[in-house]
C-alpha positions, 0 to 999 in steps of 0.5 A, a space after each residue: 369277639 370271634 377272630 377266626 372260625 374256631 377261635 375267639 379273643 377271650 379264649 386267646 388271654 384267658 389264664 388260670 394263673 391271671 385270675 389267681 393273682 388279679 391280674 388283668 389280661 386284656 390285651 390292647 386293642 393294637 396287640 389284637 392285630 397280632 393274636 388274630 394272626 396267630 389265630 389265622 396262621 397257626 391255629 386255624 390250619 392246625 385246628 383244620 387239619 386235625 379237625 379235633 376241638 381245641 382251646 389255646 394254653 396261652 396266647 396273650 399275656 400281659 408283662 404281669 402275667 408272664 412275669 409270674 409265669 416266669 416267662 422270658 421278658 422278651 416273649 412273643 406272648 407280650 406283644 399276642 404273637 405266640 401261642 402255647 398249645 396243646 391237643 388232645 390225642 395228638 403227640 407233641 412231637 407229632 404237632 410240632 413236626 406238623 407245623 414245622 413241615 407245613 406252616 411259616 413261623 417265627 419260632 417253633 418250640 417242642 417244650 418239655 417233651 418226653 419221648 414215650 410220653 406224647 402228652 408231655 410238654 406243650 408246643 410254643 409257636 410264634 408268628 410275626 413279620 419277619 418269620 424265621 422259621 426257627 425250629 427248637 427243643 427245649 429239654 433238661 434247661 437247655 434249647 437245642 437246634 431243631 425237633 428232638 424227640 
């Protein structure tokens, strides 16, 4: 099921981790909603800026799924309204930076990166109702206020 230009469903709940564990990752059809935003507001404009093909390291996950990632339980992911991204070629900080300077959001997260390392980490970027434009770093166990490199 295609949900933008460059983005389909099944490549919004595909996960390495589900498959290993036989775990079912089909979202509901009311979280479709959710991920199809996530596509429109934040893949989308990423994708055309950049124009460099890219899939999603995760957008949906069942409670199963996120509770074998060791994903919080209240993650955005649960309900389709999260993606967790990577491009290649791009620094993470540079993503990060990119949309927090020109996208709305709920949550922006520069996970795990390394400075000197530009493909380290990912980036975690939420979308919803009621955005509130958090932008955070999550290093050494602990998040911080705003993008640190």
């Amino acid at each position: 099921m295609t949900l933008t230009t460059h983005f389909t469903l099944e490549e919004c709940y595909k996960s390495q981790m589900a498959l290993r564990k036989g775990i079912d990752n089909v979202p509901p059809e009311s979280y479709i909603p959710n991920i199809q935003r996530v596509c429109e507001k934040i893949l989308e404009p990423i994708r055309t800026f950049y124009n460099i093909p890219f899939s999603p390291n995760s957008v949906y996950r069942c409670a199963d799924l996120n509770f074998e990632i060791g994903g919080s339980p209240t993650s955005d992911h649960v309900q389709g309204d999260a993606t967790d991204l990577e491009i290649p070629t791009i620094n993470n900080y540079d993503l990060a930076l990119w949309i927090k300077n020109h996208l709305e959001f709920n949550q922006l997260i520069l996970e795990c990166y390394t400075l000197g390392e530009p493909t380290s980490g990912w980036v975690h970027a939420s979308f919803c109702n009621k955005n509130k434009n958090e932008a955070l770093t999550f290093t050494k166990g602990q998040y911080i206020s705003g993008l640190i490199a």
